[in-house]
C-alpha positions in Angstrom: -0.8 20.5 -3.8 0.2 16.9 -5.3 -3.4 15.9 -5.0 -4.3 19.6 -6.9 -2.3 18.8 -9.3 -3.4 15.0 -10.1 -6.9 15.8 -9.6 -7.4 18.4 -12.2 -6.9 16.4 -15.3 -8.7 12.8 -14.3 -12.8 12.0 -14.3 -15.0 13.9 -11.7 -15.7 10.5 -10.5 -12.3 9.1 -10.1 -11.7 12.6 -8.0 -14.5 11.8 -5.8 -13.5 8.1 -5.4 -9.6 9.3 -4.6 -11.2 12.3 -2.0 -13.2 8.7 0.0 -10.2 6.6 -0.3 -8.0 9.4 1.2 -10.5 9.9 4.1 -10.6 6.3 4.8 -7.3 5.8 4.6 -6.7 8.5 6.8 -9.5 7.1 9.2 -7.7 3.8 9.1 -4.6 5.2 10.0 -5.5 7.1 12.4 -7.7 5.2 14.3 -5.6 2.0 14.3 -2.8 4.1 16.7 -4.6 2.4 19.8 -2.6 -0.8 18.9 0.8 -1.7 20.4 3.9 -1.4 17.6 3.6 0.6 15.0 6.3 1.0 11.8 6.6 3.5 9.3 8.8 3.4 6.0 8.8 3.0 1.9 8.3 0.3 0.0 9.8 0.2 -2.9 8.1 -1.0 -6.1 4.6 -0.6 -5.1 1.6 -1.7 -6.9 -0.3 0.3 -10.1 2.5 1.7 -10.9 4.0 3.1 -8.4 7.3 3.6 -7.8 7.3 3.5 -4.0 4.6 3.6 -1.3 4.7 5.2 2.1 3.9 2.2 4.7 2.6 2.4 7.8 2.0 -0.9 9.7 0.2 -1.1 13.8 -0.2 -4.4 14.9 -1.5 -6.4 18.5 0.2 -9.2 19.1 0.3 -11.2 16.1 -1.7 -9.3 13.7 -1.3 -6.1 12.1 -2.7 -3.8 9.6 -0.4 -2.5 7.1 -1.5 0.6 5.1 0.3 1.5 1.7 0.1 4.5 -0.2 1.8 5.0 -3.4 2.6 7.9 -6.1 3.9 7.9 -9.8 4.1 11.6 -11.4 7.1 10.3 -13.9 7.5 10.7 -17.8 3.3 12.0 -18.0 2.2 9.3 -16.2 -0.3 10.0 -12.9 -0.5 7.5 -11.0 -1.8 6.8 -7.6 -2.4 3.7 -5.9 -3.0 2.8 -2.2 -3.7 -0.7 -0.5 -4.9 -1.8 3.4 -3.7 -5.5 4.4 -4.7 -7.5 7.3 -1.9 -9.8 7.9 -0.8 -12.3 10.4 2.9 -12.7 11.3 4.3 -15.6 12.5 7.7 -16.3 14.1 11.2 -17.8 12.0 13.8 -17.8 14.2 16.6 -14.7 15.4 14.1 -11.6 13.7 13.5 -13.1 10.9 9.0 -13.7 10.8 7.3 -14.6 7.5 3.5 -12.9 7.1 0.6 -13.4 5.0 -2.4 -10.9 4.4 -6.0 -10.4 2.7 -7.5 -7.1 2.0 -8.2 -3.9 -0.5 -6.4 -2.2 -3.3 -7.2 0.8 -5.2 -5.7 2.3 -8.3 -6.2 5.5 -10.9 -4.2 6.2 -13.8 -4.3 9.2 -15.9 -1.9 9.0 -18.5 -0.5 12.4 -21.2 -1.3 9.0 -24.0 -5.0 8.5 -22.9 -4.4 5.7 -21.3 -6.4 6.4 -18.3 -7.6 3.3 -15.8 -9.3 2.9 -12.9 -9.4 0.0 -10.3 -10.3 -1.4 -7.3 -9.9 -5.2 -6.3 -9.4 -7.6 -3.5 -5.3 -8.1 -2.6 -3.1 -10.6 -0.9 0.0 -10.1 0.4 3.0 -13.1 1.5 6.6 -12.0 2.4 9.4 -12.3 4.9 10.8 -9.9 7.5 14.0 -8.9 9.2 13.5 -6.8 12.5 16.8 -5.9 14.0 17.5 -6.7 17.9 19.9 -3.5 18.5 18.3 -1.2 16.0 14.4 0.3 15.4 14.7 -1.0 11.6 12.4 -3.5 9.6 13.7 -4.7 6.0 10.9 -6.7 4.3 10.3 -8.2 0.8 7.4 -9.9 -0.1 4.5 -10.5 -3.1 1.4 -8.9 -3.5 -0.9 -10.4 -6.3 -4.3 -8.2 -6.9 -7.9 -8.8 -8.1 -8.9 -6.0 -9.8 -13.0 -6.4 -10.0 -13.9 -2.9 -10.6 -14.7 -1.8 -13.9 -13.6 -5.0 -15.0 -12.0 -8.2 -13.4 -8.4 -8.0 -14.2 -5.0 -9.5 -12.1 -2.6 -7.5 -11.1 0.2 -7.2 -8.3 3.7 -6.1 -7.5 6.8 -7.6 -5.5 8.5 -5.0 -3.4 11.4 -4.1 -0.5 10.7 -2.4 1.9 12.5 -0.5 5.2 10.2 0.8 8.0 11.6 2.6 11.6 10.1 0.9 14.5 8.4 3.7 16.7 
């Protein structure tokens, strides 16, 4: 119904671009649950615009794939925004790990002013971690600068918090 409801007034194209995302994303997601831990959460001040952003990170043993996908229907402003990061994680001391992390963004805008955008662009990704020893929680805050190339080459990029449950 939320994808309904953001679709109808935004380009035929950007529709078709958001349905492919949505299917890779899902693919991605999906497909990566053959790796060992897994965590799921919110971010909190997510990039294009969004708000917050459902996380969703698998990982092997030093690597993971995190997955990000974020929403903005506030004051007239559609927004939808999703990123995938590959990111290698490496050890601080007592839980604490700092990471760092290359991969894809994707954006779409439709504002009530006109202002309507489109984007897709090469991210990177550097923060710290806190997973607790007696508890299945992750707190995180990190950086995320973006290179949007597509329609036009443009920066971009968020800082966020985030808490994921360890499944």
């Amino acid at each position: 119904m939320v994808y309904r409801y953001f679709s109808r007034s935004i380009n035929p194209l950007i529709t078709i671009l958001m349905k492919k995302f949505i299917a890779v994303f899902a693919f991605i997601a999906f497909g990566s649950i053959s790796m060992n831990a897994q965590n799921i959460g919110v971010r909190f001040g997510g990039g294009f615009g969004s708000d917050a952003e459902i996380s969703y990170q698998t990982s092997s043993s030093t690597d993971r794939l995190e997955i990000d996908l974020g929403f903005n229907f506030a004051n007239g402003n559609n927004r939808f925004g999703g990123a995938v990061i590959w990111q290698w994680v490496r050890p601080i001391e007592n839980g604490f790990n700092w990471y760092y992390g290359i991969g894809a963004a994707l954006g779409v805008r439709d504002d009530d002013n006109g202002a309507d955008a489109f984007g897709v662009g090469v991210a990177g990704q550097l923060g710290v971690e806190y997973n607790f020893a007696n508890a299945p929680f992750q707190l995180s805050l990190d950086v995320r600068p973006t290179l949007y190339v597509i329609p036009a080459t443009t920066g971009g990029g968020s800082a966020a918090f985030g808490i994921r449950y360890r499944l």
